[in-house]
C-alpha positions in Angstrom: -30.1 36.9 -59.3 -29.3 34.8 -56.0 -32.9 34.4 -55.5 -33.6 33.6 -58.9 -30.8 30.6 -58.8 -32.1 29.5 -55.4 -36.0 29.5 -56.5 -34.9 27.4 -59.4 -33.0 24.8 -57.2 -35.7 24.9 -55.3 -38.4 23.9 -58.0 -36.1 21.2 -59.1 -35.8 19.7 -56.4 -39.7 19.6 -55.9 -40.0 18.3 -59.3 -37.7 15.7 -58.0 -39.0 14.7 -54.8 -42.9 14.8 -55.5 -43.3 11.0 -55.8 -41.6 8.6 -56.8 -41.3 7.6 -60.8 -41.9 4.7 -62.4 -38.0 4.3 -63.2 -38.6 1.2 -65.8 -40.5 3.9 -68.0 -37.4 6.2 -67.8 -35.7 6.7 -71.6 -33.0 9.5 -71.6 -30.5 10.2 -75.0 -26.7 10.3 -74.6 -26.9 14.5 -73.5 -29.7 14.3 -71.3 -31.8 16.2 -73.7 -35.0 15.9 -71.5 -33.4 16.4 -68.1 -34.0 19.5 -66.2 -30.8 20.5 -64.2 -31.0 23.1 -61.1 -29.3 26.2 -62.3 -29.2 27.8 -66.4 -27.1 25.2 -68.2 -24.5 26.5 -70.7 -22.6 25.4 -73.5 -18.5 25.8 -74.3 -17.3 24.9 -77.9 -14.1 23.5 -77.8 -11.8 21.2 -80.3 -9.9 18.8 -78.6 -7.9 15.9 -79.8 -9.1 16.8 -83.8 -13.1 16.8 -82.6 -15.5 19.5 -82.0 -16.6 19.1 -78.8 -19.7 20.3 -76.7 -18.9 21.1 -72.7 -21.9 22.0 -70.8 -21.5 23.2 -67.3 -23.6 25.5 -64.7 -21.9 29.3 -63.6 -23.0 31.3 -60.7 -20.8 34.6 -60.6 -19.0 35.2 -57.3 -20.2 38.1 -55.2 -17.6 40.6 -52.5 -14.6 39.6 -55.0 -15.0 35.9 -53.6 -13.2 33.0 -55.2 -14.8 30.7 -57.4 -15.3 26.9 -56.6 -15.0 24.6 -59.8 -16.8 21.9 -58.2 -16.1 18.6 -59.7 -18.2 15.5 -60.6 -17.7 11.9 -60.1 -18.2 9.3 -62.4 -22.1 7.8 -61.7 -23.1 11.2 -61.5 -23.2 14.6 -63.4 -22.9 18.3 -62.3 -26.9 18.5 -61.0 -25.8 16.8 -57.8 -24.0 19.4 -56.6 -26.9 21.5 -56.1 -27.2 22.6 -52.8 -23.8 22.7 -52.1 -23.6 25.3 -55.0 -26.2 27.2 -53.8 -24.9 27.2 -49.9 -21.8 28.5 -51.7 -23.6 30.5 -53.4 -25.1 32.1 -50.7 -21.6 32.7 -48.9 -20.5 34.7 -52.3 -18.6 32.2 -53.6 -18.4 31.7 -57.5 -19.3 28.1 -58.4 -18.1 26.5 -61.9 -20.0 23.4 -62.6 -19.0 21.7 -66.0 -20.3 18.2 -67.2 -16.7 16.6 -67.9 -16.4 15.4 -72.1 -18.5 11.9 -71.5 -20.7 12.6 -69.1 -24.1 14.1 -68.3 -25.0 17.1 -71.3 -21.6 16.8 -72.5 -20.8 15.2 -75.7 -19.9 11.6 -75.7 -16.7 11.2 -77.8 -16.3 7.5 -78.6 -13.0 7.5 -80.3 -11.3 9.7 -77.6 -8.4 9.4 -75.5 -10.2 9.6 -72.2 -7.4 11.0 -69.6 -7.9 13.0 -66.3 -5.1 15.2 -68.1 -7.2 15.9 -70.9 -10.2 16.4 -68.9 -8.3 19.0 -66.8 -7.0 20.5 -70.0 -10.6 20.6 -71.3 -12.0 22.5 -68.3 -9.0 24.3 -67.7 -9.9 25.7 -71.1 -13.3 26.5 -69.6 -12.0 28.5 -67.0 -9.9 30.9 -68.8 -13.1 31.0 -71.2 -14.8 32.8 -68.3 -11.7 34.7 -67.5 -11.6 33.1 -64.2 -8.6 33.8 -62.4 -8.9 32.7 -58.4 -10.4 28.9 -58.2 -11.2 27.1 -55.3 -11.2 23.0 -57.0 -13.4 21.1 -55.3 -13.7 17.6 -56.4 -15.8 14.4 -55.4 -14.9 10.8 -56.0 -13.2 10.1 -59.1 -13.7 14.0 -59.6 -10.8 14.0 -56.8 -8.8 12.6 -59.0 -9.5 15.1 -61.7 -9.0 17.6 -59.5 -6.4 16.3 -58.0 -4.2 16.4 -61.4 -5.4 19.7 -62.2 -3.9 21.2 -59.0 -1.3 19.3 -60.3 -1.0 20.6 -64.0 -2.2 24.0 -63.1 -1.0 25.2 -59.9 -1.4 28.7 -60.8 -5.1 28.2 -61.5 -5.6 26.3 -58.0 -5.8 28.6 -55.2 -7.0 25.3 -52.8 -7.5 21.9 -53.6 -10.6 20.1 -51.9 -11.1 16.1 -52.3 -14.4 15.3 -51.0 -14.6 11.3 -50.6 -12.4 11.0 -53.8 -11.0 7.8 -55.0 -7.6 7.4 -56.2 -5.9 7.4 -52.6 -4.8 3.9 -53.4 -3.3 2.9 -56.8 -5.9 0.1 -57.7 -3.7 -1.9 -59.9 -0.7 -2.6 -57.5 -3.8 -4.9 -55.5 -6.2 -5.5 -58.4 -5.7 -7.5 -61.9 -6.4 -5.2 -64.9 -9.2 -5.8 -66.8 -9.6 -4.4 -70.6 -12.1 -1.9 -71.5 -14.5 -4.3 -73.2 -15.0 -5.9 -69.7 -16.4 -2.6 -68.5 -18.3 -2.7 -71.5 -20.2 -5.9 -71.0 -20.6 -4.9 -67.6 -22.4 -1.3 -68.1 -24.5 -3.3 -71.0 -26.2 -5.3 -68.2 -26.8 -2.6 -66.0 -30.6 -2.3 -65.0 -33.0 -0.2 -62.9 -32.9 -2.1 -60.1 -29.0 -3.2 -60.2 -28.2 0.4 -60.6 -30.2 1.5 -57.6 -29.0 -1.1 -55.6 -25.7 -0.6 -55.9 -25.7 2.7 -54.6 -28.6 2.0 -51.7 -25.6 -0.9 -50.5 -22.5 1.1 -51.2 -23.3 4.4 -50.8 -26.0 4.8 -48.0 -25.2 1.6 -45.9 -28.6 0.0 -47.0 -30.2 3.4 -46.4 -32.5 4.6 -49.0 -35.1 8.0 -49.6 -36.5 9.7 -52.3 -33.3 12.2 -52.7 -31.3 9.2 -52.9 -33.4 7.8 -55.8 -33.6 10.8 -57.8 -29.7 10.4 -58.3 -30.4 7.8 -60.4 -32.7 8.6 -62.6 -30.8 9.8 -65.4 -28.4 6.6 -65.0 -31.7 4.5 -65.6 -32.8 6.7 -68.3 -29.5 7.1 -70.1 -29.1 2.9 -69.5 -32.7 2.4 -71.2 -32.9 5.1 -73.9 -31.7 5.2 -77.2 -28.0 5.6 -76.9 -27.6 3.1 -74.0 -24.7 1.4 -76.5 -22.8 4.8 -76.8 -23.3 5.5 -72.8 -21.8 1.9 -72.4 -19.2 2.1 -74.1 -17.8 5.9 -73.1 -18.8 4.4 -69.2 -16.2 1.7 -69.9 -13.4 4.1 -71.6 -13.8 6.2 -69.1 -13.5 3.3 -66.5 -10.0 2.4 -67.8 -8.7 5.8 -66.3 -9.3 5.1 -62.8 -6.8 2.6 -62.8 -4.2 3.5 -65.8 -3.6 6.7 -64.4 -3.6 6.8 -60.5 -2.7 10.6 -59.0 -1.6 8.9 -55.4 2.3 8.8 -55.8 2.3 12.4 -57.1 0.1 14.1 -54.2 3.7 14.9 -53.0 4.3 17.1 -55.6 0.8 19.3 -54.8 2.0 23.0 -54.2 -1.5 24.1 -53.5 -2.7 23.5 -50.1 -4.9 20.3 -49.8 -7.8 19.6 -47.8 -9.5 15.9 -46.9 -13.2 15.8 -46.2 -13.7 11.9 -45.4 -16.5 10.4 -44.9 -15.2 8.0 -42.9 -17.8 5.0 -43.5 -16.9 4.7 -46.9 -15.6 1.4 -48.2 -15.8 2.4 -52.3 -12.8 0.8 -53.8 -12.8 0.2 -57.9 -11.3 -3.4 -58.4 -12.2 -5.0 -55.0 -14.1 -8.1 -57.0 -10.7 -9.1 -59.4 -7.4 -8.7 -56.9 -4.5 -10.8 -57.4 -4.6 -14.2 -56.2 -3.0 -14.0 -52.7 -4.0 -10.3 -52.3 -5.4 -9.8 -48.7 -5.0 -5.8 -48.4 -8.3 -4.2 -47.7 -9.2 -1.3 -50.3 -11.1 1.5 -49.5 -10.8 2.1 -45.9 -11.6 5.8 -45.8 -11.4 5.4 -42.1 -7.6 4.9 -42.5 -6.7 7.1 -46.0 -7.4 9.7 -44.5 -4.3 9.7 -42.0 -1.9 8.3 -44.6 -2.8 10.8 -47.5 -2.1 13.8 -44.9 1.6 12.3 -45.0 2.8 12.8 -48.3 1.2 16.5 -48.5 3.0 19.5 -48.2 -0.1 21.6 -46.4 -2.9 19.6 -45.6 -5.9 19.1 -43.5 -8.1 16.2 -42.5 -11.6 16.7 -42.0 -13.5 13.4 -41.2 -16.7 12.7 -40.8 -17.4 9.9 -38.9 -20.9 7.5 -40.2 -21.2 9.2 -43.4 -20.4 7.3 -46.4 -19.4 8.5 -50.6 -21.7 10.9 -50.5 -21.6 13.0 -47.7 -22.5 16.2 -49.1 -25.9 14.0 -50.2 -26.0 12.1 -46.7 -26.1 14.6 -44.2 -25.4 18.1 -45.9 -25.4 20.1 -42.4 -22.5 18.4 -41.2 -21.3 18.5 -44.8 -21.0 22.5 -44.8 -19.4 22.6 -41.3 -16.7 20.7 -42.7 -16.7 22.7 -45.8 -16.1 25.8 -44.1 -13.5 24.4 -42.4 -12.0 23.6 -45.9 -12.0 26.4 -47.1 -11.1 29.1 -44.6 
């Protein structure tokens, strides 16, 4: 079955990397009907604030009674990026949970939902016990830190370790930043293009760095911006937006009984509300080069593992060095 899952990943990522596309002629629907992900996608029913929901996600059974990894999304992406971090852990024995969160990638888009990190934990901690999962690793990237993040928090019991690759949320944005309403967001995502969404990751993400893995990040971004539903994706893009800064997980990582690991890259300046701060607000945001330290702090047991050069995506970026620091994590 490993073989089978890594033959797959493998395919995919030839499928992705063959040449480039012509992105302007990319059209995807709200669930990403037409995209291909790297391991068998699956589907979990569940009703959640009066709704019938659909929560898609990726499962690769642990092996020599090894934890499992819920590995954790961030907000421009879906579960497909984890790939070959799944399949390293994978290969290690590891279990590795990957669920689209409610609003993103195959999962359904709930427009008149209360979009909360707590609800999104609820939702996949609803997952888990689905699968009768008992022993979870939670690994999550960017704002899937803070997810993760507060459902160490909720669920302790369920949270063996706690791992924030890159995430945001070490900063509460609105003590620096002026809030802006969802509808802001809105108008925003509506002008989001090919080219604007590309070259906002090639600045902030690889340091003006830019390859045909990089690109194929994107794609469903692109599509999902030009296809059919690009009204519905705007609008659940801005709800979810509002999150990130209504409902910061900083001032509680002192409360985190589950030991807590940092894996920084250290280049990273990603920091939501940099372009609207408060008129005399000269605090820099984002300096991952300096979180790092002052995180470790306020945790009860935690560990610091930076990597100095890499950016948001390091596990993208320079996946060798990635895995070192992984192990590290999670020995």
């Amino acid at each position: 079955m490993k073989i089978l899952y890594m033959l797959v990943g493998v395919l995919f990522s030839l499928s992705l990397g063959a040449k480039p596309l012509d992105v302007k002629s990319l059209s995807y629907n709200a669930i990403l009907s037409d995209v291909q992900y790297p391991f068998p996608v699956q589907h979990f029913a569940l009703d959640s604030q009066g709704q019938s929901l659909d929560m898609a996600y990726m499962y690769l059974p642990p092996t020599d009674n090894k934890e499992v990894v819920v590995l954790l999304h961030g907000k421009n992406f879906n579960s497909a990026y984890w790939q070959s971090t799944a399949s390293y852990l994978h290969e290690q024995g590891y279990g590795v949970l990957m669920p689209d969160q409610i609003g993103f990638g195959k999962s359904s888009k709930a427009l008149n939902y209360q979009y909360s990190f707590a609800t999104l934990a609820n939702n996949t901690k609803a997952l888990i016990d689905s699968l009768g999962l008992k022993n979870n690793i939670i690994l999550g990237h960017s704002m899937g830190g803070m997810l993760a993040t507060r459902f160490a928090l909720m669920f302790p019991e369920n949270a063996y370790r706690l791992v924030l690759v890159n995430p945001i949320g070490l900063e509460n944005y609105l003590i620096y930043t002026q809030y802006q309403d969802p509808e802001f967001f809105y108008q925003q995502e509506l002008k989001k293009s090919a080219e604007s969404i590309q070259a906002y990751q090639q600045k902030n993400y690889y340091a003006g760095k830019w390859n045909q893995d990089y690109a194929a990040l994107t794609y469903f971004l692109i599509g999902q911006a030009q296809g059919p539903d690009k009204d519905t994706i705007a609008r659940v893009n801005a709800l979810t937006y509002d999150m990130i800064f209504t409902q910061p997980v900083i001032e509680e990582f002192k409360y985190l009984q589950v030991p807590t690991r940092l894996i920084l890259g250290t280049r990273d300046r990603t920091a939501p509300g940099r372009n609207w701060k408060k008129a005399g607000v000269d605090f820099e945001l984002g300096r991952y080069d300096l979180l790092g330290e002052r995180v470790l702090k306020q945790l009860q047991d935690g560990a610091l593992y930076p990597l100095a050069g890499l950016g948001h995506l390091p596990q993208i970026e320079d996946f060798s060095r990635f895995k070192k620091a992984l192990n590290k994590a999670l020995q």
